[in-house]
VMD Tcl script that draws the C-alpha trace (Angstrom):
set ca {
  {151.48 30.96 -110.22}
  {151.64 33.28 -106.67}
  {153.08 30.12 -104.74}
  {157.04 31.14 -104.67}
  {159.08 28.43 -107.27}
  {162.64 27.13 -105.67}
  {165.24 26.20 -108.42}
  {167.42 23.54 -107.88}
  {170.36 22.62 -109.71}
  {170.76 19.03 -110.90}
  {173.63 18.90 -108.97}
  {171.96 19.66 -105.79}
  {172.97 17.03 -102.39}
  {171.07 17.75 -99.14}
  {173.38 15.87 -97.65}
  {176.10 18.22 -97.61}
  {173.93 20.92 -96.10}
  {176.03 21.63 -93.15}
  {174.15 21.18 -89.96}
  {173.59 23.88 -87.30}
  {174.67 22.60 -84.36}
  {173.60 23.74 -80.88}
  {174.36 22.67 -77.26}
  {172.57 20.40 -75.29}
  {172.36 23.05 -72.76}
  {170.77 25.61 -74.79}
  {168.12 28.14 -73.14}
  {164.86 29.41 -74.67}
  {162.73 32.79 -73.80}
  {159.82 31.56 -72.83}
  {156.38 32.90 -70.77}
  {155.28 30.89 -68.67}
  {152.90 31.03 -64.67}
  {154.21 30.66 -61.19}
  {153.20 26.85 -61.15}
  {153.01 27.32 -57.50}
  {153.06 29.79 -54.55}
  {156.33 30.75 -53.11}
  {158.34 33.51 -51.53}
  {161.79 34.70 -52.23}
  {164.83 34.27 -49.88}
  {166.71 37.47 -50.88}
  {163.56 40.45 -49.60}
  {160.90 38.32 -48.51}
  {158.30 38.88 -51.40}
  {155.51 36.74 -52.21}
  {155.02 35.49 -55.63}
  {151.64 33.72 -55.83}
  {150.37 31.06 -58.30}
  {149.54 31.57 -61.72}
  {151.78 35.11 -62.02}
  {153.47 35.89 -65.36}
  {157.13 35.92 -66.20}
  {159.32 35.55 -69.00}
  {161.42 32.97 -68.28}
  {164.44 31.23 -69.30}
  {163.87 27.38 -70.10}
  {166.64 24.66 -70.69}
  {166.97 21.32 -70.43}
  {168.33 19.49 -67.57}
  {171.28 17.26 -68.14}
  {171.99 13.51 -67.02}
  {168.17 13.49 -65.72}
  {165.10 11.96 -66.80}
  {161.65 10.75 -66.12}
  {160.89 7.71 -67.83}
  {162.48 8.73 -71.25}
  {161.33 12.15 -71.03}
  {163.81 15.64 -70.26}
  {163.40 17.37 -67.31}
  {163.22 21.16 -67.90}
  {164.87 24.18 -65.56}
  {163.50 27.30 -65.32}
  {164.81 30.46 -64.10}
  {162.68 33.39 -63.08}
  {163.54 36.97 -61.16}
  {161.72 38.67 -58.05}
  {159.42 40.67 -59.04}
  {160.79 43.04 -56.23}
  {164.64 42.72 -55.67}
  {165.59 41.17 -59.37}
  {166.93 37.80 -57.85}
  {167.02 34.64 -59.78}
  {164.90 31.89 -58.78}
  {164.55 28.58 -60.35}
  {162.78 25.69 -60.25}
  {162.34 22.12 -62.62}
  {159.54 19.88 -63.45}
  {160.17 17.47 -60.94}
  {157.91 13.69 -62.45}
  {154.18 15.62 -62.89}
  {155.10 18.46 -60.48}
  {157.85 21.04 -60.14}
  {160.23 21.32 -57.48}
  {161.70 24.83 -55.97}
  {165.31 24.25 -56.37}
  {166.94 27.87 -55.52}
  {166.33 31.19 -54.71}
  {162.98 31.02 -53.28}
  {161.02 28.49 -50.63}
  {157.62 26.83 -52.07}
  {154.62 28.16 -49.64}
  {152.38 25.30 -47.86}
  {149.59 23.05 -49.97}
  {147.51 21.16 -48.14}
  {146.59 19.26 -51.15}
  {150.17 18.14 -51.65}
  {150.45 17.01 -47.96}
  {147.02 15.23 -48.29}
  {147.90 13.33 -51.54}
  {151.48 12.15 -49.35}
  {148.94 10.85 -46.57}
  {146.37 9.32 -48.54}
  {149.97 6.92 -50.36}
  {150.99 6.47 -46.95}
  {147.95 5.19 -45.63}
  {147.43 3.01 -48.35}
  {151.12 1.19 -48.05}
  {150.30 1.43 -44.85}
  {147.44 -1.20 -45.77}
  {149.42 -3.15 -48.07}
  {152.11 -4.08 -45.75}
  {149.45 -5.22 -43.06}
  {147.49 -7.43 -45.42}
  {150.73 -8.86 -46.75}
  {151.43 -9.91 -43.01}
  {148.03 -10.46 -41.97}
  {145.47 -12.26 -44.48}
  {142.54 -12.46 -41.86}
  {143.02 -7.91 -41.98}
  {142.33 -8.65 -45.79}
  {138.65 -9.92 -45.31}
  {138.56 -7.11 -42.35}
  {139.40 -4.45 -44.97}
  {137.24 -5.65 -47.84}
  {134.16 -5.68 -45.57}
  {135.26 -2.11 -44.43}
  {135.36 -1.67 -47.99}
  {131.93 -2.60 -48.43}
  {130.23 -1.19 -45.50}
  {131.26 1.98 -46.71}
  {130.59 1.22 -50.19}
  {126.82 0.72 -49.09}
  {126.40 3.44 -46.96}
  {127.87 6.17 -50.16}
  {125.44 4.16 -51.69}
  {122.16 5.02 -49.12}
  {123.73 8.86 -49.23}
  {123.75 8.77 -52.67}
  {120.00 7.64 -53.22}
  {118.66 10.12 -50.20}
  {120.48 12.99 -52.25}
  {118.97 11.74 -54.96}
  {115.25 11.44 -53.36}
  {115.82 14.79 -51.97}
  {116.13 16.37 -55.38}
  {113.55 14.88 -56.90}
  {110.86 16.18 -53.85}
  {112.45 19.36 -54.37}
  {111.69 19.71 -58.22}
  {108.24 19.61 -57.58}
  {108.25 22.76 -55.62}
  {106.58 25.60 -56.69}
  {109.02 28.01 -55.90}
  {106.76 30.82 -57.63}
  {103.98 29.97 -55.37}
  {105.91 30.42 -52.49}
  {106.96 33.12 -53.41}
  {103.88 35.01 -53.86}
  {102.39 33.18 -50.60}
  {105.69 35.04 -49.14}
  {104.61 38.36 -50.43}
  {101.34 38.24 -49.39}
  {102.24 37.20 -46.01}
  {104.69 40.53 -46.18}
  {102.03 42.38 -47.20}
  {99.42 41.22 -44.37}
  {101.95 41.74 -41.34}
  {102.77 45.23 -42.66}
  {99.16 46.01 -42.88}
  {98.76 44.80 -39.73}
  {101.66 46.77 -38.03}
  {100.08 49.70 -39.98}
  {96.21 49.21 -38.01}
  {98.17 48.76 -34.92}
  {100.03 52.23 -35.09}
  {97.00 53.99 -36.28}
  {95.46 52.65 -32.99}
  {97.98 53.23 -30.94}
  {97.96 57.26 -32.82}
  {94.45 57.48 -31.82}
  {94.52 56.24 -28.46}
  {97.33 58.79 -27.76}
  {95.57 61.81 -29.49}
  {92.61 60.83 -27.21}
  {94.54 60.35 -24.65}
  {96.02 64.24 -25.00}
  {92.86 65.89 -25.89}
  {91.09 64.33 -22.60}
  {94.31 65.85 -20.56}
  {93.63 68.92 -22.43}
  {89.62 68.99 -21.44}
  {90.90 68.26 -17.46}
  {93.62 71.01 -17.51}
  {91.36 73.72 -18.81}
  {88.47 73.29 -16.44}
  {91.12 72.91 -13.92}
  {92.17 76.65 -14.91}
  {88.59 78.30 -14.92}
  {88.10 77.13 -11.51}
  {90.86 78.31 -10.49}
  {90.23 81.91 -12.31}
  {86.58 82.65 -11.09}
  {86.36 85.82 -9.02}
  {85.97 84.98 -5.27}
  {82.48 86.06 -3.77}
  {81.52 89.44 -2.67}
  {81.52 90.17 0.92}
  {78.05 90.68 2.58}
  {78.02 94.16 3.82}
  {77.72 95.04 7.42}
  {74.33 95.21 8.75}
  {73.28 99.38 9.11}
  {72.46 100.00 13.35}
  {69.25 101.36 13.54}
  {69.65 104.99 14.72}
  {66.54 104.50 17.48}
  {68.84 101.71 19.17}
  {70.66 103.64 21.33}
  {67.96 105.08 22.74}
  {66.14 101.77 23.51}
  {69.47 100.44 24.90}
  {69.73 103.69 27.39}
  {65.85 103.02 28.60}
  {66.48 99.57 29.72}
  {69.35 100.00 31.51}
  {68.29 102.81 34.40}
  {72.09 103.68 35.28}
  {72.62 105.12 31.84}
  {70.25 107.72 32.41}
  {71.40 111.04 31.66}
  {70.27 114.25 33.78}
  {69.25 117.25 32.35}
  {70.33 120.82 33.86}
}
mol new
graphics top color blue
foreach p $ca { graphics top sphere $p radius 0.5 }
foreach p [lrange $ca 0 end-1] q [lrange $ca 1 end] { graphics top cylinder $p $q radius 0.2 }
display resetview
């Protein structure tokens, strides 16, 4: 047979098997999370939830929780080395050295919420007409979850039927139609401005060719006649000359 055979003699008396006994107090390596956020007293650092460590777990002594042992952890800063520890305090752990435990809101709201409600308890024990004011509270608010409840639920069911393929496309083609449209409107708005240019181009030149053609020729003098002076001197008697 492979399975390992024990021998034992006929003699043999579990009984007298000396028991290894340990303290009560014993610790165990273990590795365990940051069960919550918290920052250490010694440098400052923060050590946020859920961060790994390997810790050293014993049992806490002359406490309990309805038959059950309280544990103690201890934990070192991840940054200056110094020991923090902390036990399972009921369902939750409580800091108990080394280190302050950060704020939770969900902690503080759970603390309100078992105020409030003793809160109610006490009044109603006092009061009994607040007890058939609270239970129609109760059930106003009962009804209107219930009205919230069925719109949510009306509100899904018109939005299964959607085709959200359809609109989809529709929402292409619509994309497609405005930027075909933005297209026509620059090519217009290229055109009118090449027009525009060409037409300044037309007015500038025949601007210039006025401007460049030669100025007329002057009209030459009109020749005297060379018999003119000689008419002039016969009608005017004192301009007659004398001969010898």
């Amino acid at each position: 047979s492979s399975e390992r055979q024990k021998y034992y003699p006929p003699d043999f008396d579990p009984s007298k098997i000396p028991k290894l006994k340990l303290p009560k107090d014993r610790q165990y390596v273990v590795r365990l999370m940051a069960p919550f956020n918290m920052r250490c007293k010694t440098c400052g650092e923060y050590i946020y939830k859920g961060k790994k460590f390997n810790a050293r777990k014993e049992t806490v002594q002359n406490e309990a929780y309805l038959g059950l042992p309280i544990f103690r952890f201890y934990i070192k800063c991840t940054r200056c080395l110094a020991e923090i520890t902390f036990k399972v305090d009921n369902t939750d752990h409580s800091m108990e050295h080394g280190a302050t435990r950060n704020f939770q809101a969900e902690k503080l709201l759970e603390e309100e919420e078992k105020r409030v409600q003793k809160e109610r308890e006490d009044e109603e024990l006092n009061n009994p007409m607040k007890v058939l004011e609270n239970r129609t509270k109760d059930s106003k608010l009962e009804m209107e979850v219930l009205e919230n409840l069925q719109e949510l639920k009306d509100l899904n069911q018109r939005q299964a039927h959607v085709d959200f393929e359809a609109m989809l496309r529709q929402h292409r083609l619509s994309e497609e139609e405005r930027q075909k449209r933005e297209q026509e409107e620059d090519e217009r708005e290229t055109a009118a401005l090449v027009e525009e240019a060409r037409k300044r181009r037309l007015l500038e030149d025949s601007d210039s060719e006025e401007d460049a053609a030669p100025p007329a020729p002057p009209r030459p003098a009109p020749r005297p006649n060379p018999t003119a002076i000689l008419e002039e001197v016969s009608a005017r008697p004192d301009l007659r000359v004398f001969s010898g």
